[in-house]
Every structure is written in structure tokens, then in C-alpha cells.
C-alpha positions in Angstrom: 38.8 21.4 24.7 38.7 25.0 22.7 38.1 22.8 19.8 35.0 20.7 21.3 32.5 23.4 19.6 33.5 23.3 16.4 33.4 19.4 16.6 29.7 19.6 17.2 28.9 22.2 15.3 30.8 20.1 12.0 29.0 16.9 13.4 25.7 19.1 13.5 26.0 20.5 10.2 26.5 16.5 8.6 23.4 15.3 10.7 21.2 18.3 9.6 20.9 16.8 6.3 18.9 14.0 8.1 16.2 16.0 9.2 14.0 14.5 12.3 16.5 11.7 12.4 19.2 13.2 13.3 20.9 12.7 16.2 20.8 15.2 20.0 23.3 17.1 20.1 24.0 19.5 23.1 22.8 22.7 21.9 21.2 26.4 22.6 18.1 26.9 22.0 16.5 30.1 22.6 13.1 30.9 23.6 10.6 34.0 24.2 8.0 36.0 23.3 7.7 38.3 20.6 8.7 41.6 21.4 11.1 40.2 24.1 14.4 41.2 22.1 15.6 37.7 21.0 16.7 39.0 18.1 18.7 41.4 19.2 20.6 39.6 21.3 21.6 37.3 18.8 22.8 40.7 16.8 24.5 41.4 19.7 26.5 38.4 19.7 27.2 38.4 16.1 27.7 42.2 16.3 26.1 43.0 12.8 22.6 43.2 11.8 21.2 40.2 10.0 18.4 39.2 11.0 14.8 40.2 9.6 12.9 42.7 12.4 9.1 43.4 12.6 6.0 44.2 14.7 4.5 40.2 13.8 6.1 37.0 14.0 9.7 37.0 12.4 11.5 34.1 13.1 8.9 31.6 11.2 11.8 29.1 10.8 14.0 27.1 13.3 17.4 29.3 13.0 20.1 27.0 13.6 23.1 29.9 14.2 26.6 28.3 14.0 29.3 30.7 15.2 33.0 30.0 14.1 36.0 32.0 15.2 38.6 33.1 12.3 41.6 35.3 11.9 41.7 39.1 12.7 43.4 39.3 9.6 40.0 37.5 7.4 37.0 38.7 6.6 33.5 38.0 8.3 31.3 35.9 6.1 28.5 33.6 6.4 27.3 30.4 4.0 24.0 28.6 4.5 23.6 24.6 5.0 26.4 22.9 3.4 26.7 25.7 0.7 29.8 27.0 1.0 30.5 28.1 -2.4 27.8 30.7 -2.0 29.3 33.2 0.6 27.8 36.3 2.3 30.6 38.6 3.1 30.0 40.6 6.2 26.9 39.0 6.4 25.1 41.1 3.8 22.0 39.7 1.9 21.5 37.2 4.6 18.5 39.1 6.0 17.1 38.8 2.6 17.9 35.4 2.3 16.2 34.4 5.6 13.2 36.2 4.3 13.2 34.5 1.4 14.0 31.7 2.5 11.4 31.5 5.2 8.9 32.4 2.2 9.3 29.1 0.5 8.0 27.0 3.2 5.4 29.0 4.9 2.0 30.1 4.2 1.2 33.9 5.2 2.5 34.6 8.2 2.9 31.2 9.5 5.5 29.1 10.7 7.9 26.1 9.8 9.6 23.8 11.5 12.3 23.0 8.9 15.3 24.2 10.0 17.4 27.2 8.6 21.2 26.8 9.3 23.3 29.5 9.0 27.3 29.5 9.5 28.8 32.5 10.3 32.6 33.1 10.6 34.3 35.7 12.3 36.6 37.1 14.7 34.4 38.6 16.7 32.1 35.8 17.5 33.0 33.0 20.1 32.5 29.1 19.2 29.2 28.5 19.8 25.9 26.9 17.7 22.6 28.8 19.1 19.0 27.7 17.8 16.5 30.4 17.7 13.2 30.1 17.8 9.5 31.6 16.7 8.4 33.5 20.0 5.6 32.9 22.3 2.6 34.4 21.6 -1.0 34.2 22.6 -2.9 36.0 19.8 -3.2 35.0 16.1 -2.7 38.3 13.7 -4.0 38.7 10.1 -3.2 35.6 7.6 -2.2 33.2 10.7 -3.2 30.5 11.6 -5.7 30.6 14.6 -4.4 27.9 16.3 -1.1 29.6 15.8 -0.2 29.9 19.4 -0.4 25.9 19.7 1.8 25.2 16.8 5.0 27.4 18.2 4.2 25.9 21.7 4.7 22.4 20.2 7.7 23.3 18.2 9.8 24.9 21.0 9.0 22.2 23.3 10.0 19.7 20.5 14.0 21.3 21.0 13.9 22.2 24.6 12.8 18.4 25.3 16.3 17.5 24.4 18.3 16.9 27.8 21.4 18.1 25.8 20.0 21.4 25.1 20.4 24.4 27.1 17.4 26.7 27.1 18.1 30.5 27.1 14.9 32.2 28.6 14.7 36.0 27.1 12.9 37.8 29.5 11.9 41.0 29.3 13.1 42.7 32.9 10.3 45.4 32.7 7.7 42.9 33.5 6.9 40.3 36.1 9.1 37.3 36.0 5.5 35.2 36.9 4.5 36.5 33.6 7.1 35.3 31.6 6.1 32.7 28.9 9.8 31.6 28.5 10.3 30.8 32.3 6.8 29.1 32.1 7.2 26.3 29.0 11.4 26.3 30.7 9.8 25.0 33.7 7.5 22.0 32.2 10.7 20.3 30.8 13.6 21.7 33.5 11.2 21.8 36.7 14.7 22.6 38.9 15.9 24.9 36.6 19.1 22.7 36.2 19.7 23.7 32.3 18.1 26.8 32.0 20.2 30.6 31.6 17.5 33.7 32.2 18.7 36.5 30.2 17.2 40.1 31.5 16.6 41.8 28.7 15.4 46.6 28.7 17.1 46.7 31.9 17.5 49.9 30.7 13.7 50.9 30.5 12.4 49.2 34.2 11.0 51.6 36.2 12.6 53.1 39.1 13.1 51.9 42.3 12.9 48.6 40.6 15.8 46.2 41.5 16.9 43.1 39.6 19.5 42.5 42.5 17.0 39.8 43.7 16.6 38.2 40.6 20.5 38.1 40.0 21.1 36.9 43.9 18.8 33.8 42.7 16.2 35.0 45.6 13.6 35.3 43.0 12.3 32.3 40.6 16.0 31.1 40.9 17.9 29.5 38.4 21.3 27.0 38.8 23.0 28.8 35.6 21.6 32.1 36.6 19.9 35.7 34.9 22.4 37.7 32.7 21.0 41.1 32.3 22.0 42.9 29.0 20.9 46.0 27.6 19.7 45.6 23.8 19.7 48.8 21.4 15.9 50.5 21.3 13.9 50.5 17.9 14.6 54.1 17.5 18.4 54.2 18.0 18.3 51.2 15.4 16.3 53.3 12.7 19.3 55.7 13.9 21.8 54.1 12.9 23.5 53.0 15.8 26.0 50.5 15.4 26.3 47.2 17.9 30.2 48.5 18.8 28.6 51.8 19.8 26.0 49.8 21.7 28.2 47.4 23.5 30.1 50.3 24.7 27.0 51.9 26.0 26.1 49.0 27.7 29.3 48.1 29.4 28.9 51.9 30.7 25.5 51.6 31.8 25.9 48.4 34.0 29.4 50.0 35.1 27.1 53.2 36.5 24.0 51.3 37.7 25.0 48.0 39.0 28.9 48.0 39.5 28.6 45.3 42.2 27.4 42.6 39.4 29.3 44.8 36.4 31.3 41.6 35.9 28.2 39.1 35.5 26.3 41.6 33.0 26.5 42.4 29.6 26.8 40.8 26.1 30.5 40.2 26.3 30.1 38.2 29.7 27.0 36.6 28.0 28.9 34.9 25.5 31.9 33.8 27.2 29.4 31.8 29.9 27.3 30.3 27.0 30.7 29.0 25.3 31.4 27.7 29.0 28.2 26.5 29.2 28.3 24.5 25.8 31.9 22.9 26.3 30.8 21.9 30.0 27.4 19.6 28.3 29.9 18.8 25.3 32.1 17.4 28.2 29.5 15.1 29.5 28.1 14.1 26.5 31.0 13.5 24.1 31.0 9.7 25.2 27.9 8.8 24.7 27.3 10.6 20.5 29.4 7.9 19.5 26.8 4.9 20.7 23.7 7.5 19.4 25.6 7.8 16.0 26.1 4.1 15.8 22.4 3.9 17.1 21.2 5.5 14.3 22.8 3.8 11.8 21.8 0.3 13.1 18.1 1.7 12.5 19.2 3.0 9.4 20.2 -0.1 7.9 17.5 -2.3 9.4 14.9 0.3 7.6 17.0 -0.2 4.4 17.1 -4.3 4.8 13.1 -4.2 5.0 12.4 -2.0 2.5 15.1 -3.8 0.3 12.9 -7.0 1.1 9.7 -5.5 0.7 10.8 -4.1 -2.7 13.9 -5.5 -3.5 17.3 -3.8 -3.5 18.7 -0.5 -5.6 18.6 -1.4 -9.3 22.0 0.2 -11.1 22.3 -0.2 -15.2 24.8 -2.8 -14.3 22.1 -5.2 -12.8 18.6 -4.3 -14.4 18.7 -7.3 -16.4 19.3 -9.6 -13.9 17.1 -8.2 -11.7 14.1 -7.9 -14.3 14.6 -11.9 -15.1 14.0 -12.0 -11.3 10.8 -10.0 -11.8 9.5 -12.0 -14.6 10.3 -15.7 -12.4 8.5 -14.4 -9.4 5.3 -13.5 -11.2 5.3 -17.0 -13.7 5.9 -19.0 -10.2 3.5 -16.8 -8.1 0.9 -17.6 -10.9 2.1 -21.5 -10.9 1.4 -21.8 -7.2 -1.7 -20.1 -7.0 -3.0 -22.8 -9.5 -1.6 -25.4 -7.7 -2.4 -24.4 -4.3 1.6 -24.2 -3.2 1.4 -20.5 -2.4 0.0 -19.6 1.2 -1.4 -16.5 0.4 -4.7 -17.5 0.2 -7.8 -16.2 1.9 -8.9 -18.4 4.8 -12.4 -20.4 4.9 -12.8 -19.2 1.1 -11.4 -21.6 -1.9 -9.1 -19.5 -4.2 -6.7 -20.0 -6.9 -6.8 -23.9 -8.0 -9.3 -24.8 -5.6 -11.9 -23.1 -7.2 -11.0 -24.8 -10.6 -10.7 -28.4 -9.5 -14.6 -27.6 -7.5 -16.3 -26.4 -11.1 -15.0 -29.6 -12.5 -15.7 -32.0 -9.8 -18.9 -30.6 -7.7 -20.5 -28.2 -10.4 -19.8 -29.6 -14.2 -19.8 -33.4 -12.8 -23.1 -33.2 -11.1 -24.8 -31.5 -13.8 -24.1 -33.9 -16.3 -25.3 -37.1 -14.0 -28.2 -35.0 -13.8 -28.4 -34.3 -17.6 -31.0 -36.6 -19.4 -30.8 -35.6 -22.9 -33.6 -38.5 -23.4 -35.9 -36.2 -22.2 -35.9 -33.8 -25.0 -36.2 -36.3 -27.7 -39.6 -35.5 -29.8 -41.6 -38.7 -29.1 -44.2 -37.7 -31.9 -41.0 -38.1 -34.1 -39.9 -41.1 -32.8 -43.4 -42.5 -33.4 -43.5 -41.9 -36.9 -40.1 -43.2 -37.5 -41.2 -46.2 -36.2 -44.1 -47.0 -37.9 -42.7 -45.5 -40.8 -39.5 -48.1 -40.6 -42.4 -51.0 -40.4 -43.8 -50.6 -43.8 -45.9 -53.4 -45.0 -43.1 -55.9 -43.4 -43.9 -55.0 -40.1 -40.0 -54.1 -39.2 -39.5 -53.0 -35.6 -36.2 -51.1 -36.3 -35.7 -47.7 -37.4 -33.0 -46.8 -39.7 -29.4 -46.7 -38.5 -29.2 -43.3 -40.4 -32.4 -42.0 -38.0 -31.0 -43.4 -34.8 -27.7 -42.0 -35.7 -29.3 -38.6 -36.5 -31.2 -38.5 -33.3 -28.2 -39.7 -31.7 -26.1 -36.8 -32.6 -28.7 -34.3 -31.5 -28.9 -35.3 -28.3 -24.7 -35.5 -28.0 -24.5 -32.1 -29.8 -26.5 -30.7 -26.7 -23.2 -31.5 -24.2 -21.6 -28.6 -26.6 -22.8 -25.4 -24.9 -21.9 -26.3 -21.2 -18.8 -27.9 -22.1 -18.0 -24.6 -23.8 -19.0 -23.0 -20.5 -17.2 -25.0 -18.1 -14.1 -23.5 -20.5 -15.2 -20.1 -20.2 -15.5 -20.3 -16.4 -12.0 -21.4 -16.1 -10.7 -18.5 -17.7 -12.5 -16.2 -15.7 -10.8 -17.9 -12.8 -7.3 -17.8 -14.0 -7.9 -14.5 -14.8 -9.4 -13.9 -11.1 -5.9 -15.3 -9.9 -3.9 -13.1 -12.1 -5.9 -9.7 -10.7 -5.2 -10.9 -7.6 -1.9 -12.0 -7.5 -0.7 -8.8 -5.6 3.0 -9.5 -5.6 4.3 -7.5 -2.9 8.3 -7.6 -5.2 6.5 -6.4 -8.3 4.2 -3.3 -6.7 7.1 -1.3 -6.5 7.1 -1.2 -10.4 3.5 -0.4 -11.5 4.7 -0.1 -15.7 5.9 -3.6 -15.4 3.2 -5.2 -13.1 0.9 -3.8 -15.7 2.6 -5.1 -18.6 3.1 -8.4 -17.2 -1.0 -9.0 -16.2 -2.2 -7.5 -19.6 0.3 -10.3 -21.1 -1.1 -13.2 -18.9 -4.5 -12.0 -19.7 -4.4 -12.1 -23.0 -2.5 -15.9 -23.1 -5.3 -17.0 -20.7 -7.5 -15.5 -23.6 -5.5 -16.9 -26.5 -5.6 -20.7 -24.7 -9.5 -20.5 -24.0 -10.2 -20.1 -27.8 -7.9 -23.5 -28.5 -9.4 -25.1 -26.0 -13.2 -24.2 -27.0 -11.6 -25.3 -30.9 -10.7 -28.3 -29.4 -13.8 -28.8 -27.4 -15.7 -28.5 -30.4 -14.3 -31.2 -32.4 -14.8 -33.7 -29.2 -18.5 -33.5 -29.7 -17.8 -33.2 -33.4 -16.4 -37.0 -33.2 -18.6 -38.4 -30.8 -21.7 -36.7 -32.5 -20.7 -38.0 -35.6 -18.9 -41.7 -35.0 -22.0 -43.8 -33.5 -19.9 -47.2 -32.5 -22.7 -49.2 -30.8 -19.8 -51.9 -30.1 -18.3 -50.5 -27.6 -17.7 -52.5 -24.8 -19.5 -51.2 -22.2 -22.6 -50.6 -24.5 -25.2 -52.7 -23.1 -28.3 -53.7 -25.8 -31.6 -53.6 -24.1 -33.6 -56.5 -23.9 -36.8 -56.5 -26.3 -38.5 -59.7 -24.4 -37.7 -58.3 -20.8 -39.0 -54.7 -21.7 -42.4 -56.0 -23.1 -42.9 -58.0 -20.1 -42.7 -54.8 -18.3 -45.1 -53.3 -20.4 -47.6 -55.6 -20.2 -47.4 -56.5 -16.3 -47.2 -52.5 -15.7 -51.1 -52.4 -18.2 -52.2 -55.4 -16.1 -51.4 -53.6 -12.8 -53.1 -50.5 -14.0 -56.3 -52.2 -15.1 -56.5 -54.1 -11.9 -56.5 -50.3 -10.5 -59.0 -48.9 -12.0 -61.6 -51.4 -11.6 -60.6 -51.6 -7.3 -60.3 -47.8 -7.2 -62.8 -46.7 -10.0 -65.1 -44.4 -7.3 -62.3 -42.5 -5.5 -60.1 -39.2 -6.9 -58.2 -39.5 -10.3 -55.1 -37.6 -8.0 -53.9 -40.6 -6.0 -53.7 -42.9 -9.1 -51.0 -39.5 -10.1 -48.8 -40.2 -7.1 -45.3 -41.0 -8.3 -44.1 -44.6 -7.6 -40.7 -44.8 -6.8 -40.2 -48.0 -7.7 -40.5 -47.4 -11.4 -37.8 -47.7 -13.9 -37.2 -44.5 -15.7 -39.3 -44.9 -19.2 -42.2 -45.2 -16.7 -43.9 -41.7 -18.1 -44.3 -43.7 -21.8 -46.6 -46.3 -20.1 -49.2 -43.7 -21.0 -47.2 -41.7 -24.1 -50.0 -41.7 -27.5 -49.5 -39.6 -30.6 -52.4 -37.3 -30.4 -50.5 -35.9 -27.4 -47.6 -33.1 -28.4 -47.0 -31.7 -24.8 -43.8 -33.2 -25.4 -42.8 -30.7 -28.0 -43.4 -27.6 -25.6 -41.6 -29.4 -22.5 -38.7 -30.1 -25.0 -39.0 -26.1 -25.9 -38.7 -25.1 -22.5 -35.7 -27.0 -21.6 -34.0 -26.0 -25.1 -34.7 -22.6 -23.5 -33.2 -23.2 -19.9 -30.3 -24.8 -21.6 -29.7 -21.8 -23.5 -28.8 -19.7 -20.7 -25.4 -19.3 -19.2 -25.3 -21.2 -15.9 -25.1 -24.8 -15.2 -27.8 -25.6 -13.2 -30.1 -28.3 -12.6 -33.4 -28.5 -15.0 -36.3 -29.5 -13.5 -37.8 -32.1 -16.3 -41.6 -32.5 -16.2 -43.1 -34.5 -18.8 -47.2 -35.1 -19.0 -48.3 -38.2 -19.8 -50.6 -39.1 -23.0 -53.6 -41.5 -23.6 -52.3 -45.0 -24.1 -51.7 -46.6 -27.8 -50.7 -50.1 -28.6 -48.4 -52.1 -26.5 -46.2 -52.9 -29.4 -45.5 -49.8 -30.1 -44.4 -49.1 -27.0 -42.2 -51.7 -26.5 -40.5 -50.4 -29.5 -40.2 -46.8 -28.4 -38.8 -47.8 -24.7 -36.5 -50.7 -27.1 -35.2 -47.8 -28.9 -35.2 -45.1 -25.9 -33.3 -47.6 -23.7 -30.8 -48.1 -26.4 -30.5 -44.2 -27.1 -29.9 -43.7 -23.1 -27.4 -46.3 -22.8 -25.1 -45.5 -25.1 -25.3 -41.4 -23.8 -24.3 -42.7 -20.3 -21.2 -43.8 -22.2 -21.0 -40.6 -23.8 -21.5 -38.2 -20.7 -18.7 -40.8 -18.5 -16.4 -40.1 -21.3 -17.4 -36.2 -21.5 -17.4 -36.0 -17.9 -13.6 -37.2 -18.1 -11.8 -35.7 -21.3 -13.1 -32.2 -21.1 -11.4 -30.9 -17.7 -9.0 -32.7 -18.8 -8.4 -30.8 -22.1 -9.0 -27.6 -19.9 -6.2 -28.8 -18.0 -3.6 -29.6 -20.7 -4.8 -26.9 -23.3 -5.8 -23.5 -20.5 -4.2 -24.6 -17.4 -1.0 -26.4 -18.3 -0.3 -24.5 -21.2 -0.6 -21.1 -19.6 1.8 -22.4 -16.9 4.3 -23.4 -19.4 3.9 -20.6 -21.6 3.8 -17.9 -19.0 7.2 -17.2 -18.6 8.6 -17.5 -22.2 5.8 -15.2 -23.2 7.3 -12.9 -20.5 10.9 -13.1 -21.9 10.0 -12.9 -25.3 7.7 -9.5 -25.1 9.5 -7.9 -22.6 13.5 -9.1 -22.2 14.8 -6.2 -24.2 17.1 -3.8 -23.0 14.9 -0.9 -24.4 12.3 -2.0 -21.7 14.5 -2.3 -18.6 14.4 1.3 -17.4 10.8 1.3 -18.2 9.6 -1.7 -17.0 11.9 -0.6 -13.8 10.7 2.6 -12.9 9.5 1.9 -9.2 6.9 4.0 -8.0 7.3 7.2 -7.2 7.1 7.2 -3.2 9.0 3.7 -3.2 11.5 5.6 -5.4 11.5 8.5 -2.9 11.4 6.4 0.6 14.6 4.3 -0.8 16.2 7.8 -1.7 15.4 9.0 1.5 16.6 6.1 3.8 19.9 5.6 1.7 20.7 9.4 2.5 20.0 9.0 5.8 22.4 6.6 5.9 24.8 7.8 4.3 24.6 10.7 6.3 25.5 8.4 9.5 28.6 7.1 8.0 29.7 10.0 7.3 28.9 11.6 10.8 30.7 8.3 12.1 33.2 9.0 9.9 34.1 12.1 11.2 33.9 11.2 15.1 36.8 8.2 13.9 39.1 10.9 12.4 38.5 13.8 14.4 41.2 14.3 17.3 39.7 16.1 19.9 36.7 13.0 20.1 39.3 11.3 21.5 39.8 12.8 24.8 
């Protein structure tokens, strides 16, 4: 069992390296106020002087002491953490080293609670790992923290929580045990005193006729493991020089002369021996159950690895960055794929996204506005007019040119242009909307490469628009400029049927006038729904323009850049001959027909040259656009570079884990485990 301490103390130095992780380990920890000679009992222990000394706080830092027995024949030295290439013989320069070690993580006079562990071999010391801690105080000095008091309660009940820790309560004996902090923050975890050791500390300096035979008889605030008085050296006989040899002699003689009854339970040397005791006895109970808490651990361990390798994907060596970046560049082109097709479910609920958004601009926005687009309405009628009677002549023709028809024609097709351009531009910006918000959670972790890969997207998005609007362009082109009034769903108005209309529509409104002649003009302006759409020419003469500025103020509306519905409002102009009319709806009616035609087949071929030459294209293009800008081994470490607190958080749980392994490691090979 002699070798049970130096078991834990090995294990204890492997699972240091994983900070608050690691696992409880049956331990010392010792706790008091400032002042209350903590420190020099440790000295005494060691028997050398090592640690820093002051009037303020001195122990800022955790000090995880491990004590190893050596040879008489070797020499004492000490090493910190797992650095034992750099050795302290006889312990000198450690104080320094605390210091300036506790200086590197503190601020003023503040504390820390990251650990210092110090190894000391000797053989003089006994087996035995004690934690020392900042003392209790009530009052914040000069450059600490005001709150100060608060922060060392927290940390030394963060240690003494452990059930595998001893506590070691310094008490000073010249004061009332009531008053002693230690005793009072033992209690709150060890209510029964089951795990704590008092230690009497200036039993030398009480005053007389004061006993501590009650205290050590258990009468007094007793204690299952007891008090231990010891007698530390003063302040002045260490600025003299004394040695701890000299003082452990004096004190064996002083508790020979004043308390010879308890001689045997007093002291430093008795002090040590019942701590060793102490620690083997918790080792004893415990030593069954570190195995399960090591295994414990790693089993955490490795399920924090296994998320954060599916979060962010696994380590990426030289040996596997291209395969891994291929993987990178797949994920984004099919994340991008799905969100267009509506296959990926991460999509905002009771909002369309992605695809959805696309497929509604072409079927409820760009579809309803050309149904409701009548390009008829912004024909100049005073132009139409003149053609007409200029097309009679002196042979009384009722046709105008082809070449004028055609013309007019063209103008009224050419107007499509500008939304049908729009409805393009509008599907970018929603593929480009997808590609902000892709948000790949296994391309975060690489913020060069996520960069690169939407600044690429982006600008093929951009690339297709500008084919597409070339392409869109030369659709109007051709149906602006081929006028093929054979097609076979053209339908030819008929000339007889239209001036029937006309005239039974005058004869209605004469019959009008002369019943309703007295009453207001603004019934008779009432619409009719019943009228067929040419109904405002009934009353259309030349001398009337107001055409022209209606026809300004919708090339005006459709200048700007929404779709949106244009509310046409034509006035009405004195009435001119019947013939001419008939010739003006005859040539209107034929003008209309032929644009429904145009607008079905508009309405048809231009999402679907979005589709093949923006949509389509940029999902088949993505990827080889990918590979071809970015599949180069010159790019893989930068495109690879995860960020920095991914980077660090990986790091962090693989040592960790390692860490376990090897603490499991060393249970599986270590000998007296086994018992």
C-alpha cells in the first residue's frame, strides 16, 4: 500500500493537464486565514523554505504540493507540472518561480484559480499531495478586488466540495475556535466533521492558563480525525535565520515540557505521518471506483469529440485535405441545389424561401401583370387616325399599310422588354438571397473558404443574369420584328359584325339623350359593364389629344422598377364618323388579338429561359466552377483554416482526451491498482 500515494499523485499530475475536467482524486486541501501560518506548516513538512511570505495575500494560486520520498543518498529537488527537465535543486528559485508564476495570471494582488503544481522530491518528506490554498479573509487591501473575499470563498469551497478531499483546518490556537473561518466554511460541506483534521497552530504564544487539552480530548467543536497542535517558527526567528531542523527540535522539546501527556499526538513529525495515514486510508476506499470515473470521462470525452466532429467535421491532416475539401465544395453546390428545389428542410416556417419564392414571381407576380397589361391602351389614336385616312387616298382604302401596322405592332411588343428584363433581375437577387443564406453549419468552421465559395456563386449568378437578359432581348427582338398574322390561333376581326356594333351602340345613345335630355350629364358617365372593350372609342374624335398625355403617364409608370398594376384611364372625345370608327376598332381589334398571342407566348418562354439560362445553368455550373477556381493544392491549407475558436475547442477536447487514455493507461499498467 506504501506505494498507493505515488499512484495518485502520478495519476494526478496526467489529469492536471485537463484542467476543470479532470477527474476527484482523494486529496488535501488546506484552508485558513491569512496570517494563520499555513505556510509554514507546509515549510515545515518540506523542511526548507520555498514558499513566498508577506503581510497581504500570498498564495494567489491553487498550490497543488506533491511530495515524493527519494534516497538518502540523492539530492532534494523539485520540477513544476510535467517539466522535469527543468529542476530546482534543494528547492532553490522556486519561491521566485511561484512569484512569478503567480504574476502571469493575476491582476494586482488578486487571485487565480489555475492551478500551480509543484513536485518535490526528497528524503525528508513523506508521500503525500497537499493543495494549498489563498486564505480567508474579510477585508479587500490596495489593488484587490473588492469583492475579493467572495472570490477565495468560492474557490476553496470549489476543492473542499470534493468528498475525496480531506480538509486541513489551520487554526490559529490563540483565538477562539468559534472564530475560526477555516472551521466555519469546513462545516458547510463536512457538517459532522467526518473528513476534517484541525491543526492548532502559536500554541506557543496562547496565553496562560489557557488549555488546549479540551480541544485535543474532542470536548470542544470536536472533530472525528482530530486537532494536531504544532508550533510554527515566529516572523522574527525566520528573519533570524533559524533553520526548520532547529525548529522541529524546538518543538518536539516544547510539547515534551508543556503537554507530555499528548507529546505523542503533537508536532510536525506526527503531523505528517497521520496525514500520509490519512491519505492511503481515502486512497483505500476510493481506488475502485477511479477506474469507472476515468472511463466516465472519457466516454464524455469522446461523445463531445463525435458532436463537434459532426458539427464541423473531423481533424483535417495533409494526407486527407483534398478529399475533405471535395467534400466541402459537394455540400455547398447540393445545399444551393436544394434550396432551389425545395429538397432542403431548412427553411423558415409560414415564410416561402429558396425556390418557392422564384416559382411565385413567375406564376402570381409576372403572370398576372401581363393579363393585366393592355399595350392597346397606349397606342396614339390621333396617329392611328391619320394613318387611316391617309391609307384612303382618293380610292377610299380602309387598310393601313402593312409596314404601319407592323411598325405600330412592334412598339407595343417592344414595351414587354423592360419587365421581362425585370422579372430576370428579380431572380438573381433571389438566388443570390439563397446563397447569403445558405448558412452551412460543415462550411462555418472555415470562414476563408465559405467566403471564397459565395463570392464565386455570386458572381456566376451575375455572369448567367447578363446571358439571360442577352437572350431575353433577342425574344422581343424576333417577335417585335417577324409580324406572322397566320398564325393559327390569330383570329381576324369581323368588319360587318364590328360596324353593327357601332351603329346599334349610336342608336342606343341617341335614344338616350332624347329620354334623359333634362336630368345630370354624370349618370349617362356610369360605366356599363356589359361593353366590349373598344367601348371608350364609341366617342374617340381627332380634335381630342388626351390620349397622348394618358399614353405619357403610363410610359412613365412603366418606367419604374416594380411590376405593378397600372391603372388605365382613358377620356373620351366628341364623336366623328362611323366609318372611321369601324376602321379604328377593325384595326385595334386586329392589333389586340394578335398581342394576346404575343403576351401567352411571353408569359410562357421567358421563366422558362430564366429557368434554363439563371437557374439550371447555375446549378450545373456551380460545382465545376468550384473545382476549377479552387481545387489546387496551393488553396487547401487556406481554404482549410477553420476558425480560430473551432480550431481551439477541437485542440482542446482532443487533449482532453488524450489525457484520459493516458490516465487509463496508467491505472491498466500500474501494479499496485490492482489490489
Amino acid at each position: 500500500m506504501n506505494k498507493l500515494i505515488p499512484l495518485i499523485n502520478k495519476l494526478r499530475q496526467i489529469l492536471n493537464q485537463a484542467g476543470s475536467s479532470r477527474v476527484l482524486l482523494p486529496s488535501i486541501v488546506v484552508v485558513g486565514e491569512q496570517s494563520a501560518g499555513k505556510s509554514s506548516v507546509l515549510e515545515n513538512i518540506v523542511g526548507k523554505d520555498f514558499l513566498p511570505r508577506g503581510d497581504d495575500i500570498v498564495t494567489r494560486r491553487p498550490l497543488v504540493l506533491q511530495l515524493s520520498t527519494i534516497p538518502s543518498n540523492q539530492t532534494t529537488y523539485a520540477y513544476f507540472g510535467s517539466d522535469e527537465n527543468t529542476t530546482f535543486p534543494n528547492l532553490k528559485g522556486v519561491k521566485s518561480e511561484i512569484q512569478r508564476r503567480t504574476k502571469q495570471v493575476t491582476r494586482g494582488k488578486n487571485i487565480s484559480p489555475d492551478e500551480i503544481m509543484l513536485n518535490v522530491f526528497s528524503s525528508e518528506v513523506p508521500e503525500l499531495t497537499l493543495i494549498d490554498l489563498p486564505g480567508l479573509t474579510q477585508v479587500a487591501v490596495e489593488g484587490q478586488d473588492k469583492d475579493i473575499s467572495q472570490q477565495i470563498r468560492k474557490l476553496v469551497l470549489k476543492y473542499i466540495q470534493n468528498p475525496k478531499s480531506i480538509i486541513l483546518a489551520i487554526i490559529p490556537a490563540n483565538q477562539d475556535l468559534a472564530n475560526s473561518a477555516a472551521l466555519r466554511i469546513a462545516r458547510e460541506v463536512d457538517p459532522e466533521g467526518q473528513r476534517t483534521l484541525g491543526v492548532l497552530t502559536k500554541v506557543d504564544i496562547i496565553q496562560k492558563g489557557v488549555n488546549i487539552n479540551d480541544i485535543l480530548e474532542g470536548r470542544l467543536y470536536p472533530l472525528k480525525l482530530g486537532y494536531i497542535p504544532i508550533m510554527n517558527r515566529s516572523n522574527q526567528s525566520i528573519k533570524n535565520k533559524k533553520t526548520i531542523k532547529t525548529a522541529l527540535r524546538e518543538e518536539r522539546e516544547f510539547f515534551r515540557n508543556n503537554y507530555n501527556s499528548y507529546k505523542k499526538r503533537c508536532g510536525t513529525v506526527f503531523l505528517c505521518k497521520r496525514l500520509s495515514l490519512l491519505l492511503v486510508s481515502h486512497i483505500k476506499k476510493d481506488i475502485h471506483e477511479i477506474r469507472d470515473r476515468v472511463q466516465m470521462k472519457i466516454k464524455q470525452a469522446e461523445k463531445k469529440q463525435k458532436d463537434h466532429q459532426r458539427k464541423y467535421g473531423t481533424f483535417i491532416s495533409s494526407k486527407n485535405q483534398a478529399g475533405v475539401l471535395m467534400h466541402k465544395l459537394n455540400i455547398y453546390a447540393n445545399t444551393y441545389i436544394e434550396r432551389i428545389e425545395g429538397s432542403n428542410k431548412q427553411f423558415e416556417k409560414n415564410k416561402l424561401t429558396g425556390g418557392a419564392r422564384i416559382n411565385y414571381l413567375f406564376t402570381n407576380i409576372f403572370r398576372k401583370f401581363l393579363n393585366e397589361f393592355d399595350p392597346i391602351k397606349l397606342i396614339d389614336l390621333q396617329r392611328l387616325i391619320t394613318e387611316i385616312r391617309k391609307s384612303k387616298g382618293l380610292n377610299f382604302n380602309t387598310q393601313i399599310s402593312d409596314e404601319t401596322f407592323k411598325q405600330i405592332l412592334s412598339e407595343q411588343i417592344s414595351l414587354l422588354e423592360q419587365p421581362c428584363q425585370q422579372v430576370v433581375e428579380l431572380t438573381s437577387k433571389e438566388l443570390k438571397s439563397i446563397v447569403k443564406d445558405l448558412g452551412i453549419l460543415e462550411i462555418k468552421p472555415y470562414p476563408k473558404l465559405e467566403k471564397k465559395l459565395s463570392q464565386l456563386t455570386l458572381s456566376l449568378i451575375e455572369s448567367l443574369k447578363n446571358k439571360t437578359k442577352t437572350f431575353i432581348t433577342k425574344l422581343i427582338s424576333v417577335e417585335a420584328d417577324v409580324v406572322t398574322l397566320s398564325h393559327p390561333d390569330y383570329i381576324r376581326p369581323d368588319r360587318e359584325n364590328i360596324y353593327n356594333l357601332v351603329e346599334l351602340s349610336l342608336q342606343k345613345k341617341r335614344n338616350v339623350k332624347e329620354k334623359f335630355k333634362s336630368k345630370s350629364k354624370t349618370k349617362n358617365n356610369k360605366p356599363n359593364k356589359n361593353k366590349p372593350w373598344y367601348s371608350f372609342l364609341m366617342n374617340v374624335d381627332e380634335k381630342n389629344d388626351n390620349s397622348n398625355n394618358d399614353n405619357n403617364t403610363y410610359q412613365n409608370e412603366l418606367q419604374s422598377n416594380h411590376l405593378q398594376e397600372v391603372n388605365f384611364n382613358q377620356r373620351s372625345s366628341n364623336v366623328f364618323g362611323i366609318q372611321e370608327k369601324v376602321d379604328l376598332i377593325f384595326i385595334l381589334q386586329s392589333l389586340a388579338n394578335y398581342l394576346q398571342i404575343i403576351k401567352i407566348k411571353i408569359s410562357d418562354l421567358v421563366p422558362k429561359a430564366i429557368g434554363h439560362f439563371l437557374i439550371n445553368k447555375s446549378k450545373q455550373q456551380i460545382l465545376g466552377i468550384f473545382v476549377t477556381n479552387l481545387y489546387q493544392k496551393q488553396n487547401f491549407n487556406v481554404l482549410l483554416a477553420q476558425n480560430e475558436q473551432v480550431e481551439n475547442e477541437r485542440i482542446r477536447i482532443q487533449n482532453e482526451l488524450s489525457i484520459f487514455y493516458q490516465a487509463m493507461e496508467y491505472l491498466k499498467n500500474s501494479k499496485s491498482f490492482k489490489i
